[in-house]
TIVEX-932523 format. One record per residue (C-alpha): x, z negated, y negated; residue in three letters. Coordinates in steps of 0.25 Angstrom, whole numbers, always signed. Each point is the difference from the previous one (the first is absolute). Layout:
      px      pz      py   resn
       X       Z       Y    ALA
...
% end
This chain:
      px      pz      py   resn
     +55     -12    +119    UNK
      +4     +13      -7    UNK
      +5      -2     -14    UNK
      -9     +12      -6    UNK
     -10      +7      +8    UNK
      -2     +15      -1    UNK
     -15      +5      +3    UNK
      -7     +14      -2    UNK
     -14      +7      +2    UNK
      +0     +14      +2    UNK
     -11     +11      +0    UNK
      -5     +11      -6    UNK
      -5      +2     -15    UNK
     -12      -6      -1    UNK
      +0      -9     +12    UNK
      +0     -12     -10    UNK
     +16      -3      +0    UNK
      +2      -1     -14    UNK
     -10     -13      -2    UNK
      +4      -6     +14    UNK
     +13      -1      -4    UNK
      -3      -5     -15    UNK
     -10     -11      +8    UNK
     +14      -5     +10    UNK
      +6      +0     -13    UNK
      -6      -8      -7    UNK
      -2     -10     +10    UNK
     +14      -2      +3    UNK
      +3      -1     -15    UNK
     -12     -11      -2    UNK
      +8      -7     +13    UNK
     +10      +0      -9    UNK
      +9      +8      +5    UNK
      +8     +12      -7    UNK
      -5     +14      +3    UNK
      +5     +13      -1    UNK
      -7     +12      +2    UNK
      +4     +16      +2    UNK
     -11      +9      +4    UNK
      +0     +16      +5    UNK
     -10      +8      -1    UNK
      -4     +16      -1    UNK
      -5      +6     -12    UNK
     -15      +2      +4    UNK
     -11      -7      +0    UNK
      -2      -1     +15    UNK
      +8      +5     +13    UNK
     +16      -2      +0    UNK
      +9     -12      +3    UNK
      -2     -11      -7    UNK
      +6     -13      +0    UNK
      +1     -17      -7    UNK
     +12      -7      +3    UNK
      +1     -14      -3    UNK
     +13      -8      +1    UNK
      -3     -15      -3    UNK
     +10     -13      +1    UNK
      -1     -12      -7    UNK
     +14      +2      -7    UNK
      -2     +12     -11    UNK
      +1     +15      +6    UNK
      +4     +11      -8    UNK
      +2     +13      +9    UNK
      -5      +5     +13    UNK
      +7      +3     +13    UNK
      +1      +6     +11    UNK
      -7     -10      +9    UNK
     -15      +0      +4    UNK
      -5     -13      +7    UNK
     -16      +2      +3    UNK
      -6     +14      -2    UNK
     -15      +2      -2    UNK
      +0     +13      +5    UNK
     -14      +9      -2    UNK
      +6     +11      +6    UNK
     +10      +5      +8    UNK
      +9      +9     -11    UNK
      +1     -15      -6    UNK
      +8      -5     +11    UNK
      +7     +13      +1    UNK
      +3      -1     -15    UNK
      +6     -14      +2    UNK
      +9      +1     +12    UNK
     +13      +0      -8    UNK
      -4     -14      -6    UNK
      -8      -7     +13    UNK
      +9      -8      +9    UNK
      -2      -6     +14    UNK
      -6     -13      -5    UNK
     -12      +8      -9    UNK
     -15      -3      +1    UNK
      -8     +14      +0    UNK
     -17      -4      -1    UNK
      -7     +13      +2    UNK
     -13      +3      +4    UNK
      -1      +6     +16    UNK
     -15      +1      -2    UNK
      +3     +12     -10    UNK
      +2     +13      +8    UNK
     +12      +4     -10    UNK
      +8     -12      +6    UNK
      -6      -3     +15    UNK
     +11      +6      +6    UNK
     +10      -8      -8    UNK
     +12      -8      +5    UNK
     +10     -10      -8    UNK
     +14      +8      -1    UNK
     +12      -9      +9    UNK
      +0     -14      -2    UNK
     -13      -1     -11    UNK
     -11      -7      +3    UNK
     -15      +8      -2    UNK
     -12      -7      -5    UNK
     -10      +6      +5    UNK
     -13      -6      -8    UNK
     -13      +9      -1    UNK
      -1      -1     -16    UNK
     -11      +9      -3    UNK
      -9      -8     +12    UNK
      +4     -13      -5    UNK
      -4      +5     -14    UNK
     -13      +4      +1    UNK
      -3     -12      +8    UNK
      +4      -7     -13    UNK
     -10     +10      -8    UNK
      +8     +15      +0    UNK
      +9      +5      +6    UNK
      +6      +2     -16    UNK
      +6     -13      +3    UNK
      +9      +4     +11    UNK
     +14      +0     -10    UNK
      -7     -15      -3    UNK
      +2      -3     +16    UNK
     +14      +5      +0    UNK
      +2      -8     -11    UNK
      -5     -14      +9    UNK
      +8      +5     +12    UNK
     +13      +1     -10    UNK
      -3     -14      -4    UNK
      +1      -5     +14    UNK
     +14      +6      +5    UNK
      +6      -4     -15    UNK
      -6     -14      +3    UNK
      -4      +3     -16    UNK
     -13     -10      -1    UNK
     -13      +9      -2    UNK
      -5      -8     -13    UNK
     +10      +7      -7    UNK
      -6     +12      +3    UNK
     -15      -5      -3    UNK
      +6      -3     -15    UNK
      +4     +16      +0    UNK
     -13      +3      +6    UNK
      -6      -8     -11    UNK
      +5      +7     -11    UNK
      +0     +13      +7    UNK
     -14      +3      +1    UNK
      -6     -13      -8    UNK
      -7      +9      -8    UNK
      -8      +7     +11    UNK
      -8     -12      +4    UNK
      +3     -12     +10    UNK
      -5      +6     +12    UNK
     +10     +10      -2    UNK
     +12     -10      -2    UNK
      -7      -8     +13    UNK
      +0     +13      +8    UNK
     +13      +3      -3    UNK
      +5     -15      +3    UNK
      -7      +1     +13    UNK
      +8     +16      +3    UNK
     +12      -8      -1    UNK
      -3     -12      +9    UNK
      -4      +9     +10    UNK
     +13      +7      +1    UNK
      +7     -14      -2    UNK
      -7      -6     +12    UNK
      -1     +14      +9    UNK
     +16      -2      -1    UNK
      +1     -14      +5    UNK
     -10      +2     +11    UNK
      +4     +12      +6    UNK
     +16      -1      -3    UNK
     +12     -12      +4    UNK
      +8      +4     -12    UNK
     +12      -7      -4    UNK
      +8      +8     -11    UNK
     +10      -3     -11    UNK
      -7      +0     -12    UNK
      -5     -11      -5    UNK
      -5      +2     -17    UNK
      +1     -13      -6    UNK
      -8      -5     -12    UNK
      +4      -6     -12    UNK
      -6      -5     -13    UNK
      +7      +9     -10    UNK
      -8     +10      -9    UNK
      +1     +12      -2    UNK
      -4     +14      -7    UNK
      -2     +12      +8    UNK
      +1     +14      -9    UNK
      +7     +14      +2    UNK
      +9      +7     -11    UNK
     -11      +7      -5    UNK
      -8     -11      -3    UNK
     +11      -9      -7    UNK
      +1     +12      -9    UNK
     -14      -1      -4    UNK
      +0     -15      -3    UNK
     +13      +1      -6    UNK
      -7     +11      -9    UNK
     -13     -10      -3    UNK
     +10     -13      -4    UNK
      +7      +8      -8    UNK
     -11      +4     -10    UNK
      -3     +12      +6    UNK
     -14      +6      -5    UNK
      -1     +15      +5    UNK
      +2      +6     +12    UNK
      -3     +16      +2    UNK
      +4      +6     +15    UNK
      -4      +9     +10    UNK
      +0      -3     +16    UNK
     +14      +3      +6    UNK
      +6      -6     +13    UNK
      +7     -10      -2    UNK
      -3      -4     -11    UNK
     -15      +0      -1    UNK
      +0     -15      +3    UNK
      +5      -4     -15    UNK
     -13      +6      -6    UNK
      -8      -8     +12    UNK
      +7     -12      -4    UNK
      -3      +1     -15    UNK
     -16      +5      +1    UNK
      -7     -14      -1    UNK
     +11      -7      -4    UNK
      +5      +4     -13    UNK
     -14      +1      -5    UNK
      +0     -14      -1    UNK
     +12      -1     -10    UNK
      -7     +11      -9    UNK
      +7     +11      +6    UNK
      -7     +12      +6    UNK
      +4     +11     +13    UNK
      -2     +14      -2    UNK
      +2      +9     +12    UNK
      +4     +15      -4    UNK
      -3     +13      +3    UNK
     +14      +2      +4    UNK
     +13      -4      -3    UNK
      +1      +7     -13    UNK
     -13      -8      -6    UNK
      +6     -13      +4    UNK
     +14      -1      -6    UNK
      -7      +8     -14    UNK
     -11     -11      +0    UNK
     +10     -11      +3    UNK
      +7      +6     -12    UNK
     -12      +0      -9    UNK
      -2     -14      +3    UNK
     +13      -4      -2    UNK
      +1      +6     -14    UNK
     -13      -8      -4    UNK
     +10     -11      +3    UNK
      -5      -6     +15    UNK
      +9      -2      +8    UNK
      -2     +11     +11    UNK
      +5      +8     +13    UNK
      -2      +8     +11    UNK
      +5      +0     +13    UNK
      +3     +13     +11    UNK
     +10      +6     +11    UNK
      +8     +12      +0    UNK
      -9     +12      -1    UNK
      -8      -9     -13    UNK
     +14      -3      -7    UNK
      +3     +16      +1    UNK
     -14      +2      -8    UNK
      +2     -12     -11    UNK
     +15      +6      -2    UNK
      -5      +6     -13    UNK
      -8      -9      -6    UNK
     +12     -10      +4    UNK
      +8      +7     -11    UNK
     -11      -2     -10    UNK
      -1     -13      +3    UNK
     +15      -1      -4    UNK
      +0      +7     -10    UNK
     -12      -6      -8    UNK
      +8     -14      +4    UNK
     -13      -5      +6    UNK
      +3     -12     +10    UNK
      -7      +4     +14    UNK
      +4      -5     +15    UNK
      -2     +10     +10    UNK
      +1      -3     +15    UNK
      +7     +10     +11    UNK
      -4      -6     +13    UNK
      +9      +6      +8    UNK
      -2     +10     +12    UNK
      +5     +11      +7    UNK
      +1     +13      -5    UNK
      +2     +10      -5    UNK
     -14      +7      -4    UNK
     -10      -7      +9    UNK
     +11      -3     +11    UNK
      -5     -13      +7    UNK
      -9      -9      -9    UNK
      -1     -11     +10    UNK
     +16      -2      +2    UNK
     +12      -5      -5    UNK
      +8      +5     -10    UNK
      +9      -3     -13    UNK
      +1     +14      -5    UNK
      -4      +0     -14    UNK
      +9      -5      -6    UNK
      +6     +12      -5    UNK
     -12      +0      -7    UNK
      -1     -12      -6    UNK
     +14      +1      -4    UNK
      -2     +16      -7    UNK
     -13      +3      +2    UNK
      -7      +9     -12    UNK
      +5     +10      -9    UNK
     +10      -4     -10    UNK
      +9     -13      -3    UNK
     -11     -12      +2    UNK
      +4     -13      -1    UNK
      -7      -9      +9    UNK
      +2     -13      +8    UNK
      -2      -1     +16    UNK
      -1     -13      +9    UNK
      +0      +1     +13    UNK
      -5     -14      +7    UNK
      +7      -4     +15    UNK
     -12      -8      +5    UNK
     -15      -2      -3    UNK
      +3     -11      -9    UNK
      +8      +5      -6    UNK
     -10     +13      -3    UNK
      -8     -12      -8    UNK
     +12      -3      -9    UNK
      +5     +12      -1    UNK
     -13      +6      -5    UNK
      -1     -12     -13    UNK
     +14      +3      -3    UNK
      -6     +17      -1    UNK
     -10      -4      -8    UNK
     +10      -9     -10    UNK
     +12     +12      +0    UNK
     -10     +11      -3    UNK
      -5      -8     -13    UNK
     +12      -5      -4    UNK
      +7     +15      +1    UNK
     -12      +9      -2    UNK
      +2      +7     +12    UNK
      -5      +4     +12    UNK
      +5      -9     +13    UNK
      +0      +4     +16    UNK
      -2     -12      +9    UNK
      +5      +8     +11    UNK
      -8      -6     +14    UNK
      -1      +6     +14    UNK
      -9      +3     +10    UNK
      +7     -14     +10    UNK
      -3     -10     -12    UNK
     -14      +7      -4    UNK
      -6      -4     +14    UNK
      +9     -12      +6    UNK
      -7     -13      -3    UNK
      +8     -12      +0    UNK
      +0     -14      -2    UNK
      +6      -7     -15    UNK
      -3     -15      -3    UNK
      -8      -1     -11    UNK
     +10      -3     -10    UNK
      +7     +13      +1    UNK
     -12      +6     -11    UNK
      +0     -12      -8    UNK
      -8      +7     -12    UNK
      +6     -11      -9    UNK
     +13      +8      +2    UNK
      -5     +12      -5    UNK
      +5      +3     -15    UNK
      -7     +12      -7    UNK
      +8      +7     -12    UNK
      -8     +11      -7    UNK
     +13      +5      -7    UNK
      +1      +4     -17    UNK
     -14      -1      -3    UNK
      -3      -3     -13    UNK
     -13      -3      -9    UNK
      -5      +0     -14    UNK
     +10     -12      -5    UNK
     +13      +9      +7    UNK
      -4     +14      -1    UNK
      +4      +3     -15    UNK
     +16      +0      +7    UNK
      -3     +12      +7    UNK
      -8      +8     -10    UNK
      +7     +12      -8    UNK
      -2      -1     -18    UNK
     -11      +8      +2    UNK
      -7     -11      +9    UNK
      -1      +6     +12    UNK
      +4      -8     +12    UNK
     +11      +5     +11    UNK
      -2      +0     +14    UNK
     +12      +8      +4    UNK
      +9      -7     -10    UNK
     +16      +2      +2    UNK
      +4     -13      +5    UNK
     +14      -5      +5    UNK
      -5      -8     +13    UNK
      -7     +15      +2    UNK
     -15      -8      -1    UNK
     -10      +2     -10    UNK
     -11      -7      -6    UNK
     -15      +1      +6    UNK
     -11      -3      -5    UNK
     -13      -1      +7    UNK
     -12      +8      -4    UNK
      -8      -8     -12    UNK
     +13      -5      -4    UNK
      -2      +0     -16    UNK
      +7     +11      -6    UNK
      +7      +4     +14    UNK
      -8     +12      +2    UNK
      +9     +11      +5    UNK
      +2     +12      +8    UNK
      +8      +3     +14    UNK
      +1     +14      +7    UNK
      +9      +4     +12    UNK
      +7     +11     -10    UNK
     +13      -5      -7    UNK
      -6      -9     -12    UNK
      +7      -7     -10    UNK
      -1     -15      -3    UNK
     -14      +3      -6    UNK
      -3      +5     +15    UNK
      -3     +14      -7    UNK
      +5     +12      +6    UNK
     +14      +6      -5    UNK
     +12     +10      +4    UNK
     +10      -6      -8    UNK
     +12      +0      +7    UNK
      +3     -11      -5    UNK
     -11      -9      +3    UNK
      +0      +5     +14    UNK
     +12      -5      +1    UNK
      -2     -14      -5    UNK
     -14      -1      +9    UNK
      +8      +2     +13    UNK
     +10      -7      -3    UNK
     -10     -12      -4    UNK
      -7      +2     +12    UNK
     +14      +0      +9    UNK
      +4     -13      -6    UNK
     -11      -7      +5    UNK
      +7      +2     +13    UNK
     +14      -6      -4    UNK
      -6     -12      -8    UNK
      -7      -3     +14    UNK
     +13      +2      +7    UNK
      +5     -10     -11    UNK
     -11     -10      +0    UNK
      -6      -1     +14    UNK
      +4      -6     +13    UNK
      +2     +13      +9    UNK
      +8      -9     +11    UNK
      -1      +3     +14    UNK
      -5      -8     +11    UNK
     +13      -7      +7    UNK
      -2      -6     +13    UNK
      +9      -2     +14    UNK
     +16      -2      +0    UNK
      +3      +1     -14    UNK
     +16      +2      +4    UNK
      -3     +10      +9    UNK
      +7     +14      -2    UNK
     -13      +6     +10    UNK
     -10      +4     -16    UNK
     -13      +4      +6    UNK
     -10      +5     -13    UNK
     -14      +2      +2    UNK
     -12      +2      -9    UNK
     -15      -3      +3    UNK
      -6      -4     +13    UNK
     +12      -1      +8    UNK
      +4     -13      -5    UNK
      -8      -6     +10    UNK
      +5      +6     +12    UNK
     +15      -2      -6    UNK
      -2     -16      -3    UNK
      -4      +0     +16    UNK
     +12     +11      +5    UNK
      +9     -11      -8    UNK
      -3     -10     +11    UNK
      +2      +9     +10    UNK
     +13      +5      -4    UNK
      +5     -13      -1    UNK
      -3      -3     +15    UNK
     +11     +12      +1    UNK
     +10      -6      -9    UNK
      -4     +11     -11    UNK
      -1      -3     -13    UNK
      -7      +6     -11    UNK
      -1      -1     -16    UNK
     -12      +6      -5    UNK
      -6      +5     -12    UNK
     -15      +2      -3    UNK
      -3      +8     -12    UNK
     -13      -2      -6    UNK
      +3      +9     -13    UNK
      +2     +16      +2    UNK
      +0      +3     -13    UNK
      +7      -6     -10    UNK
      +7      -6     +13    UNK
     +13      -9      +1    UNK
     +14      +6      +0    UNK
      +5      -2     +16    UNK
     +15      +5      -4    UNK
      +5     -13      +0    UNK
      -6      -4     +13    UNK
      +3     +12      +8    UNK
     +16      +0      -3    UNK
      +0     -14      +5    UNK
      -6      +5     +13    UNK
      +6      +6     +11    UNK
     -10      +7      +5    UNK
     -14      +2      -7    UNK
     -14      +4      +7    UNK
     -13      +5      -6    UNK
     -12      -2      +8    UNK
     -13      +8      -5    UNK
     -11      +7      +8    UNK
      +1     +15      -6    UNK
      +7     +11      +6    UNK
     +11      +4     -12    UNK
      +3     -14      -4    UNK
      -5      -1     -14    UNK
      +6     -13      -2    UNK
     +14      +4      +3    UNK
      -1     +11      -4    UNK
      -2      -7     -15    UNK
      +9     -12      +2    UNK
     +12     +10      +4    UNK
      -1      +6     -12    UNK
      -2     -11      -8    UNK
     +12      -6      +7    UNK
      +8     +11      +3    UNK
      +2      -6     +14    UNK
      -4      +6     +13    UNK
     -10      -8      +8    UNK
      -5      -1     +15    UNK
     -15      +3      +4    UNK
      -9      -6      +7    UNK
     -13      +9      -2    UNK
     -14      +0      +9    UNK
     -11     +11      -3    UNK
      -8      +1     +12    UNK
     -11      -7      -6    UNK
      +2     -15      +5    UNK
      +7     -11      -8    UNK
     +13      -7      +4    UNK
      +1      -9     +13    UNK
      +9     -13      -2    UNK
      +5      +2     +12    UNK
      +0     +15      -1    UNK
      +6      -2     -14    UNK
     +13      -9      +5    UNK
      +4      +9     +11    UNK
      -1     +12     -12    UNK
     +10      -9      -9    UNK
     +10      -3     +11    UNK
      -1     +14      +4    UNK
      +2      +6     -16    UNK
     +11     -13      +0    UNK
      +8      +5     +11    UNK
      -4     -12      +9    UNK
      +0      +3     +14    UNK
      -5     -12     +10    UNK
      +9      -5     +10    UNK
     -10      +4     +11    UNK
      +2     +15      -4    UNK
     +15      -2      +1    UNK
      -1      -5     +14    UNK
      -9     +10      +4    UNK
% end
């Protein structure tokens, strides 16, 4: 029995992959067993490559790799894509029948399926049901009991009637026993069961329940890949608590509608990706300016301009760091693994309140569309705090008025904050403008007071510096002198590459580094290394570029930007390269 099996289906856009996957997905995950999930796929509708890769174990997985175990392959372009990863003991289940694939052989040592999928289908009702087939003759090399997959079923297509869930039951039997008839298999995979439970979400989703738990009542956004399945999460979900979805013209409605409902006093955000955060960039400084609390989401993908919407890429933060005209202050979190997008996106809502000010969770395009399995105790809501910040009412607001009784929204304060008051607050009526104001939130070119506003505003900055917990993540050999630093979705990949490392004898600290901007000081922890390494998927390395001049230290990079996220196993052999490390077998040889 293998410790983690790696399985795929591969095809072209609109041949169905997406919710075949999801369905082996989720019935792995309801066998209780962990799950992690990548996908690649063109940025059309129909045609191009396409694939799900699922990589299950019962022990928690936090990465793929570059190991393919059983391939449903749809066409042959799928085995083609995959050759790198496929390995003499891999399953291919195709489909001779179809004329795209008659003539197709299993490469070396791999074993072909060859199960008519489509025929079986329609004599389960249509031939719409062949991925369903595929899906039954998976279940019987993986020895993965088919109930399981009936529960996915279930909840699948539930709401279509239960002639479609028995239909769809039947599709997979049939491939299920058209295996056992017509082959004497014996493989090495084996997918146990076991009774743990477990929640199933991707990055983009954890952001949106995040985003509901913590008091979030407006959403405004326009449709951009990746990060489109925050708004399909929220509509007909946050309706229930009150809340409401607005999708947008464009990118520029959405942020200056979120902004509108944020100055009524909802909480509210937006989320987008690349090409969106270029268009919010002015409304952003307005946001700051005015000191109007707003979360904004940058999923992450590759650029620049339109570049590839459905790859891999953690390029803006430049961005998020700079972005907009002028000196803004802003905060930007960036969470390294879907649960953490959950977290991270309460802890958005609670900084942007406290600081009135705008706040970036930084995600990417890998945690926006892997799904992977989290006990259930990892959201537990009776862990989520919410701090609106300096509000104050009729019984507090007289601090805060001038002698003429007028209250201040933009008063001078030495923590950098200033009160707010709600609309309807008696006697908090006041006005805000994205010109300099003074504390009366009225326009003004005193020299003077613009002085005092952007210094109030650039406070808020270092009280958080002073008052929040800005450590990184620590994790593997804490003596080491090998200091690998990372941010965002690589933290996976690195907390597997450890392992593998160490069965080289290589040791690695590591240091995680959920907050951007205001971030932690590295100084410190880079003069006690020997060497230092950061890993990021951008071209330039942004990250290192930032941490050298914050450390004035130089640093070794570790960068990938063709579009596909780290590897563990790709990602060690990178470290030990960067580290100097050359294996004993490439000595010899």
């Amino acid at each position: 029995m293998t410790e983690d099996l790696n399985w795929a289906v591969g095809g072209e856009a609109g041949d169905g992959i997406d919710s075949t996957g999801k369905i082996f997905a989720q019935a792995l995950s309801r066998a209780g067993r962990h799950v992690f999930t990548s996908k690649d796929f063109a940025s059309r509708i129909r045609g191009g490559y396409t694939a799900y890769k699922v990589r299950t174990s019962v022990d928690r997985v936090e990465s793929v790799v570059d190991r393919l175990d059983i391939l449903i392959a749809l066409t042959e372009r799928t085995v083609e894509e995959n050759m790198d990863e496929l390995h003499d003991d891999s399953i291919i289940i195709f489909d001779g029948e179809r004329s795209m694939m008659s003539d197709f052989e299993a490469p070396g040592e791999m074993f072909g399926l060859d199960v008519p999928l489509k025929r079986l289908a329609e004599d389960a009702g249509g031939a719409i049901m062949r991925n369903i087939v595929a899906l039954g003759a998976a279940c019987e090399v993986s020895e993965f009991p088919i109930e399981n997959l009936d529960e996915s079923l279930e909840k699948r297509f539930g709401n279509k009637g239960e002639s479609i869930v028995a239909n769809n039951k039947e599709a997979a039997r049939l491939g299920q026993e058209y295996v056992q008839e017509e082959y004497d298999l014996s493989t090495p995979y084996e997918l146990e069961t076991t009774d743990n439970d477990y929640v199933l979400l991707n990055g983009d989703e954890a952001i949106g329940m995040g985003a509901i738990a913590a008091g979030c009542r407006f959403y405004a956004g326009y449709p951009i890949t990746p990060a489109t399945d925050v708004m399909t999460y929220l509509k007909g979900r946050i309706e229930r608590f009150g809340g409401n979805v607005v999708q947008a013209e464009d990118e520029l409605s959405a942020i200056n509608m979120a902004l509108g409902a944020a100055r009524a006093g909802a909480r509210s955000m937006t989320a987008t990706s690349g090409p969106g955060i270029d268009l919010m960039a002015e409304t952003f400084g307005l946001i700051a300016t005015s000191e109007t609390p707003l979360v904004i989401a940058d999923v992450m993908r590759s650029g620049p301009s339109t570049g590839m919407p459905t790859k891999q890429e953690q390029g803006d933060l430049n961005m998020a760091l700079y972005g907009g005209h002028g000196e803004i202050p802003r905060f930007v979190l960036a969470p390294s693994s879907v649960s953490e997008c959950f977290w991270k996106t309460v802890e958005a809502f609670n900084l942007a309140e406290q600081y009135q000010t705008p706040v970036y969770v930084l995600s990417d395009l890998a945690m926006a569309v892997t799904e992977q399995t989290f006990p259930p105790e990892v959201f537990d809501m009776d862990d989520v705090e919410i701090d609106r910040g300096k509000v104050v009412d009729e019984d507090s607001i007289e601090e805060w008025q001038d002698e003429s009784g007028h209250f201040k929204p933009h008063a001078i304060t030495d923590d950098g904050v200033s009160p707010r008051a709600f609309p309807g607050t008696e006697e908090g009526a006041h006005m805000s403008t994205g010109l300099e104001h003074d504390e009366l939130g009225r326009r003004t070119e005193s020299t003077d007071m613009r002085i005092e506003q952007v210094d109030k505003r650039n406070r808020k900055v270092e009280t958080a510096r002073e008052q929040e917990d800005l450590s990184p993540r620590e994790f593997g050999n804490e003596d080491s002198d090998n200091l690998v630093v990372s941010w965002g979705s690589n933290e996976g990949a690195l907390r597997e590459a450890i392992d593998l490392l160490e069965e080289d004898d290589v040791d690695i600290r590591v240091l995680s580094v959920p907050y951007l901007f205001p971030r932690p000081d590295l100084t410190e922890e880079f003069e006690r290394a020997e060497d230092v390494v950061v890993v990021e998927c951008n071209a330039t390395g942004q990250f290192a570029d930032v941490l050298e001049h914050d450390t004035l230290q130089r640093v070794q990079r570790v960068n990938k930007y063709n579009g596909v996220r780290f590897k563990a196993d790709e990602l060690a052999g990178e470290l030990k390269e960067a580290l100097g490390i050359v294996d004993e077998a490439e000595v010899q040889a």
